[in-house]
ROLUMSE-18803 format. One record per residue (C-alpha): x, y, z; residue in one letter. Coordinates in nm, 3 decimals, always signed. Layout:
# residues N
(lumza (X, Y, Z), 'A')
...
This chain:
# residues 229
(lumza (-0.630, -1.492, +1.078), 'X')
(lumza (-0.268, -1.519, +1.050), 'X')
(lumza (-0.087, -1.209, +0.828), 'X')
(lumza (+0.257, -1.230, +0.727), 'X')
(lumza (+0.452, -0.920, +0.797), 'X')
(lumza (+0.796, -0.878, +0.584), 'X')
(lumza (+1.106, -0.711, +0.708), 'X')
(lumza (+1.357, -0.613, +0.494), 'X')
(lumza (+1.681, -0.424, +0.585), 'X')
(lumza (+1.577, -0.053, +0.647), 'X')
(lumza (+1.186, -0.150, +0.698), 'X')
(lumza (+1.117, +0.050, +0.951), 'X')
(lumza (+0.660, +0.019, +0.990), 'X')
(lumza (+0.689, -0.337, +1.035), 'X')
(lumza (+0.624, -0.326, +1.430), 'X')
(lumza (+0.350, -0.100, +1.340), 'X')
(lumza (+0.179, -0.336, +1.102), 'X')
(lumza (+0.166, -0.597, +1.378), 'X')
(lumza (+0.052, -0.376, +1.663), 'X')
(lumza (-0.260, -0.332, +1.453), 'X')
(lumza (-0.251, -0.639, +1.344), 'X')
(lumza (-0.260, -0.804, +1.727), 'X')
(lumza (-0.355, -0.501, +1.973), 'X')
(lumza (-0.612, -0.355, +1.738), 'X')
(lumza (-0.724, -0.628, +1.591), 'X')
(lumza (-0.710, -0.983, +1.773), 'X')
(lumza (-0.535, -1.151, +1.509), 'X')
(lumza (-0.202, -1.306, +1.444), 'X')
(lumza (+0.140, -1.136, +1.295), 'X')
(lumza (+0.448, -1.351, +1.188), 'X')
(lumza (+0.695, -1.170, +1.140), 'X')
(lumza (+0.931, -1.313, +0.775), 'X')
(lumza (+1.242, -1.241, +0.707), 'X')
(lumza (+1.359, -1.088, +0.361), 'X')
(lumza (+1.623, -1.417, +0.338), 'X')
(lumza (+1.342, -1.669, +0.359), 'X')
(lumza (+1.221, -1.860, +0.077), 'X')
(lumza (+0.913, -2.001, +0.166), 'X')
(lumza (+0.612, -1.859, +0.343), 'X')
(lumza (+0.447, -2.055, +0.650), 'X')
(lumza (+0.024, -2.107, +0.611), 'X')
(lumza (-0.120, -1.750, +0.610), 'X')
(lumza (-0.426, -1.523, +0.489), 'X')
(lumza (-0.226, -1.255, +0.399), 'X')
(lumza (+0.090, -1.040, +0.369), 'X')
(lumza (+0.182, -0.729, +0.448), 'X')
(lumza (+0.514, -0.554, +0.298), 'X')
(lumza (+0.578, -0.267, +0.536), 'X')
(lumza (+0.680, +0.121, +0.421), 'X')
(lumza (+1.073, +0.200, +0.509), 'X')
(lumza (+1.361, +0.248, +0.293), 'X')
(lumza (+1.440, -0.086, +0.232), 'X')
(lumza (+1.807, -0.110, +0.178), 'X')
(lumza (+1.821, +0.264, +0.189), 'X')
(lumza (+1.677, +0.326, -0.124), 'X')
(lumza (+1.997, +0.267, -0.315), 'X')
(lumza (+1.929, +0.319, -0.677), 'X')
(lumza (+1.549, +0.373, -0.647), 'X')
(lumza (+1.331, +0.311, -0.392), 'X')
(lumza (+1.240, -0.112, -0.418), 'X')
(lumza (+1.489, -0.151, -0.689), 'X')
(lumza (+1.679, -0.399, -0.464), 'X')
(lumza (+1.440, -0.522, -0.230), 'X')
(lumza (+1.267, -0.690, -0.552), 'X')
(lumza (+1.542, -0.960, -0.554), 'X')
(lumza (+1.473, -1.023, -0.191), 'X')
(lumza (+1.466, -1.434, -0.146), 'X')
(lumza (+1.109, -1.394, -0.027), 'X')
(lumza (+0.957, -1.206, -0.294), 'X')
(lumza (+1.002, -1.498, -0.528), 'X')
(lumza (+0.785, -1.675, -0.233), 'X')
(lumza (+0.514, -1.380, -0.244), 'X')
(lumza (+0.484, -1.423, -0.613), 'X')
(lumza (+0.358, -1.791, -0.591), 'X')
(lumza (+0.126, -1.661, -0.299), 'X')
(lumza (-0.008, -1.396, -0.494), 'X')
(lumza (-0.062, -1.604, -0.807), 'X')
(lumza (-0.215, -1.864, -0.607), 'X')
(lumza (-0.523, -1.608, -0.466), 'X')
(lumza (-0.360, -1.479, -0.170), 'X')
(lumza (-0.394, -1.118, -0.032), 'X')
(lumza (-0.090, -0.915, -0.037), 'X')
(lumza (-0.089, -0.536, +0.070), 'X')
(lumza (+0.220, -0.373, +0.048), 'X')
(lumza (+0.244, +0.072, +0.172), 'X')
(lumza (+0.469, +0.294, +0.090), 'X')
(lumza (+0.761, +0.132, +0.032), 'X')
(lumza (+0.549, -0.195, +0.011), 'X')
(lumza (+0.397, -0.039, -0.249), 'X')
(lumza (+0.744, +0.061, -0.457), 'X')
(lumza (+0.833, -0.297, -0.405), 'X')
(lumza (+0.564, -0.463, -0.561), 'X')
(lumza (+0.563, -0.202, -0.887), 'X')
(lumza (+0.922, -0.294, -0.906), 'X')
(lumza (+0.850, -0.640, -0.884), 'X')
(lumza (+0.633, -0.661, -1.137), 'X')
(lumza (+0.308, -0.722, -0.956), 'X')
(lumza (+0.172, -0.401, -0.955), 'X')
(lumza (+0.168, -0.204, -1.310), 'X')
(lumza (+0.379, +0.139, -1.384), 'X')
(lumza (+0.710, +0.290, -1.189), 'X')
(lumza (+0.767, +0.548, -0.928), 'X')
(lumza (+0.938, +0.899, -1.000), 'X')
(lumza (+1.078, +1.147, -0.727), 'X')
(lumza (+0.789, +1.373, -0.602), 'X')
(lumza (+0.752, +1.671, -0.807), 'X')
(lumza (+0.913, +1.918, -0.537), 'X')
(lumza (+1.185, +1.679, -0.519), 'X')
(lumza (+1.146, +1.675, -0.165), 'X')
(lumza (+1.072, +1.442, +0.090), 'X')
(lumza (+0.691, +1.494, +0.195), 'X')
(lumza (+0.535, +1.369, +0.500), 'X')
(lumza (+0.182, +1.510, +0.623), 'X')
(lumza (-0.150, +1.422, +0.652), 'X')
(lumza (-0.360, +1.403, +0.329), 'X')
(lumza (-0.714, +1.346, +0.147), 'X')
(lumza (-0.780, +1.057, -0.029), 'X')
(lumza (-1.103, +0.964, -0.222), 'X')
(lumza (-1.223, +0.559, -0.235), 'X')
(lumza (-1.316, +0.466, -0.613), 'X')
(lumza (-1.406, +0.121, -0.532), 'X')
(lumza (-1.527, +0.000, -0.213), 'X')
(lumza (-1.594, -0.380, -0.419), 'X')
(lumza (-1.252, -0.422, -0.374), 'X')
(lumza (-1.162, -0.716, -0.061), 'X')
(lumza (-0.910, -0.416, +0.120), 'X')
(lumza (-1.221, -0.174, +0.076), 'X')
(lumza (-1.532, -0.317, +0.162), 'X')
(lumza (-1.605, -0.135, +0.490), 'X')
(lumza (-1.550, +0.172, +0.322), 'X')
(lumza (-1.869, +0.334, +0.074), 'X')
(lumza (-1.778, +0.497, -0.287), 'X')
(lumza (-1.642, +0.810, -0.250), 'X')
(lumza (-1.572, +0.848, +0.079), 'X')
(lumza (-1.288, +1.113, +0.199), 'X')
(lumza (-1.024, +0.977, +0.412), 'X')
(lumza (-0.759, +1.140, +0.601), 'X')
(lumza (-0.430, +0.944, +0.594), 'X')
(lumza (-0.040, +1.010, +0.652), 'X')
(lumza (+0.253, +0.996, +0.352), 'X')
(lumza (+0.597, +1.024, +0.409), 'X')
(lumza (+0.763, +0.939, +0.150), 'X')
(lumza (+1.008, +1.075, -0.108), 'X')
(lumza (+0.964, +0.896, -0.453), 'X')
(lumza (+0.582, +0.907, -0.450), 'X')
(lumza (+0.509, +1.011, -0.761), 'X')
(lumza (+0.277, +0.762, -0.964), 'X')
(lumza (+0.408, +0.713, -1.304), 'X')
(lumza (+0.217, +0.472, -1.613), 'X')
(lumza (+0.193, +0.503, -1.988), 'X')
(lumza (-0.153, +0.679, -2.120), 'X')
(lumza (-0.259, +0.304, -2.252), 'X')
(lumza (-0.171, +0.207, -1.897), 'X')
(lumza (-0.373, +0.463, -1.732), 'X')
(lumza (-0.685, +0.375, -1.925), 'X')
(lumza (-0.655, +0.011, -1.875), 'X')
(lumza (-0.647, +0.050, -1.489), 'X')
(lumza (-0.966, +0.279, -1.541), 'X')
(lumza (-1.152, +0.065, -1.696), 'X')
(lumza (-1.075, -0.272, -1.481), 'X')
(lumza (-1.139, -0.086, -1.200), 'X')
(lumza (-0.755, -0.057, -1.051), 'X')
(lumza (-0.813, +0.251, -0.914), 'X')
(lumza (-0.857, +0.218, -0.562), 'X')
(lumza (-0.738, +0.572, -0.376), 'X')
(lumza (-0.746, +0.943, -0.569), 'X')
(lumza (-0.543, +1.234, -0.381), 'X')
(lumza (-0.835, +1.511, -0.316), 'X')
(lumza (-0.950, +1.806, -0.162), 'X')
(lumza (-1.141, +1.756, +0.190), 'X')
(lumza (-1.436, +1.770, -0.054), 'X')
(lumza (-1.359, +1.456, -0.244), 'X')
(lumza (-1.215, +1.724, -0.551), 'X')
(lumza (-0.937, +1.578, -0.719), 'X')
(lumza (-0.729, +1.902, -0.821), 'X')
(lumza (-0.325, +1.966, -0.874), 'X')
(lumza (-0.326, +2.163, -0.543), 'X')
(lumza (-0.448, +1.825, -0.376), 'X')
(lumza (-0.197, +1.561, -0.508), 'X')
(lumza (+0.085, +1.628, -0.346), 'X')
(lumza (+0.353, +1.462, -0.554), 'X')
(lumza (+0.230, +1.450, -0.911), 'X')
(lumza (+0.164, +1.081, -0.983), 'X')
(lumza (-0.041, +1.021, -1.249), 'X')
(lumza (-0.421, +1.045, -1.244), 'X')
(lumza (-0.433, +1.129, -0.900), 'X')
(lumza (-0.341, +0.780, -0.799), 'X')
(lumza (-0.286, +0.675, -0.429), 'X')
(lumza (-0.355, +0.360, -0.441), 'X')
(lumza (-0.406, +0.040, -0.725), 'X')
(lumza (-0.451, -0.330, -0.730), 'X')
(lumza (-0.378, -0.613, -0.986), 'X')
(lumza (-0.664, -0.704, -1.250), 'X')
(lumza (-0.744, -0.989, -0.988), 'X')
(lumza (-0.755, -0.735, -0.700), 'X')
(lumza (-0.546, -0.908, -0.438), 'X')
(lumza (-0.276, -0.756, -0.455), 'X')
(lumza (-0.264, -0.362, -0.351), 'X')
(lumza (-0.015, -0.113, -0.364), 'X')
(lumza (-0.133, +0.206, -0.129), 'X')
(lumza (+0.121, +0.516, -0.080), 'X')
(lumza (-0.077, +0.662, +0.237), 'X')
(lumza (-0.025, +0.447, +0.578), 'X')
(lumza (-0.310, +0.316, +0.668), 'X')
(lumza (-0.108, +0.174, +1.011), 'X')
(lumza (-0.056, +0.506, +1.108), 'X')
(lumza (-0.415, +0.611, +1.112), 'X')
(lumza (-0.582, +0.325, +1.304), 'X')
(lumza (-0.552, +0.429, +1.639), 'X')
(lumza (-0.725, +0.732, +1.789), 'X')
(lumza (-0.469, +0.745, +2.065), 'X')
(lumza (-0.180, +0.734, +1.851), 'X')
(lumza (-0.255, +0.928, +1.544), 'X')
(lumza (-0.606, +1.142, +1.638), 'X')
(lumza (-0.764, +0.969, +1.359), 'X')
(lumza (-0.873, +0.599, +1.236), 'X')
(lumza (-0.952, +0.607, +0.895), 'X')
(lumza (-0.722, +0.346, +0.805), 'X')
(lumza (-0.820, +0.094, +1.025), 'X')
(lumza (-1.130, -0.013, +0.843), 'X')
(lumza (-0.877, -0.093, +0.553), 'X')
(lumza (-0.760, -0.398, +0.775), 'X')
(lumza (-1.072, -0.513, +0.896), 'X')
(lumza (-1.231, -0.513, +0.491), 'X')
(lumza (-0.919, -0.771, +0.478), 'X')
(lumza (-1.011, -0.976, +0.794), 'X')
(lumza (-1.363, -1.037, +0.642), 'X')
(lumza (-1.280, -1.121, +0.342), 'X')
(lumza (-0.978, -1.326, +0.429), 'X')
């Protein structure tokens, strides 16, 4: 399996994508620039968290116009999986493949620690190794987390099934206490009606190896992609 990893200017969990990717995984990582314009043959993509060019206006705002995200659209439209976290994620809302827009956390602080997240739909390609309502433990650091979309848009993504991650309690409980920066419907994570395309705030790269992080939950996120892809 070859996975396309993107680096923009300011990524900055690009080398961690691809040491899962090829230590933890056996498989190949090519690394693509943000000034190409065409993608070599690949399974999938991965866009990487970071601040891609510092977050200047909002976070993603810039990277959108990226030469290569013009390239990820065709792949994308053509079938093929693309993951983006964290900033990843931001990109791809911005971009117009993932629905809604991101807002500063509601402290209006930065915010990185461990959280609870609860899997919705393990049908999903990026989820399949996980089971329906499952509790994971995962990592955000981010600072413009916060989830935003219209009501109509919140009940659309309910009922396709665009849903993919809830903040929670360690108990699966989805309460104010356990989101921990106010986006919408407790949303961590979403996909596109066609579900190859996900946008997850929580880094699932930095919870795949014990020795690393104390904790793998995120590492069966990456192997539900190997067997699908």
């Amino acid at each position: 399996m070859r996975v396309g990893i993107v680096v923009f200017p300011g990524s900055n969990c690009d080398r961690d994508c691809c040491d899962v990717v090829e230590r933890l995984l056996g498989q190949t990582a090519v690394s693509l620039w943000y000034r190409d314009t065409d993608l070599p043959a690949l399974d999938a993509v991965i866009l990487p968290g970071g601040f891609s060019y510092g977050d200047a206006l909002r976070a993603g705002a810039i990277a959108r116009f990226a030469p290569i995200m013009q390239a990820i659209a065709r792949f994308a439209q053509e079938g093929g999986y693309v993951l983006g976290i964290c900033n990843g994620f931001q990109i791809l809302v911005e971009a117009g493949l993932l629905p809604g827009a991101f807002l500063k956390n509601r402290s209006l602080r930065f915010i990185c620690k461990p959280v609870f997240v609860r899997v919705e739909h393990h049908q999903n390609p990026y989820l399949s190794r996980y089971a329906d309502g499952e509790v994971l433990s995962l990592p955000i650091a981010h600072g413009e987390g916060n989830y935003y979309i219209h009501p109509e848009g919140l009940a659309h993504l309910e009922a396709h099934r665009q849903i993919l991650l809830r903040y929670c309690d360690p108990l699966g409980y989805c309460a104010q206490d356990a989101n921990p920066n106010g986006s919408m419907g407790d949303i961590a994570a979403l996909c596109n009606p066609a579900g190859n395309v996900m946008g997850m705030m929580p880094h699932p790269e930095r919870a795949s190896d014990m020795a690393l992080s104390g904790g793998t939950d995120g590492l069966r996120l990456f192997q539900s992609l190997i067997d699908r892809c």
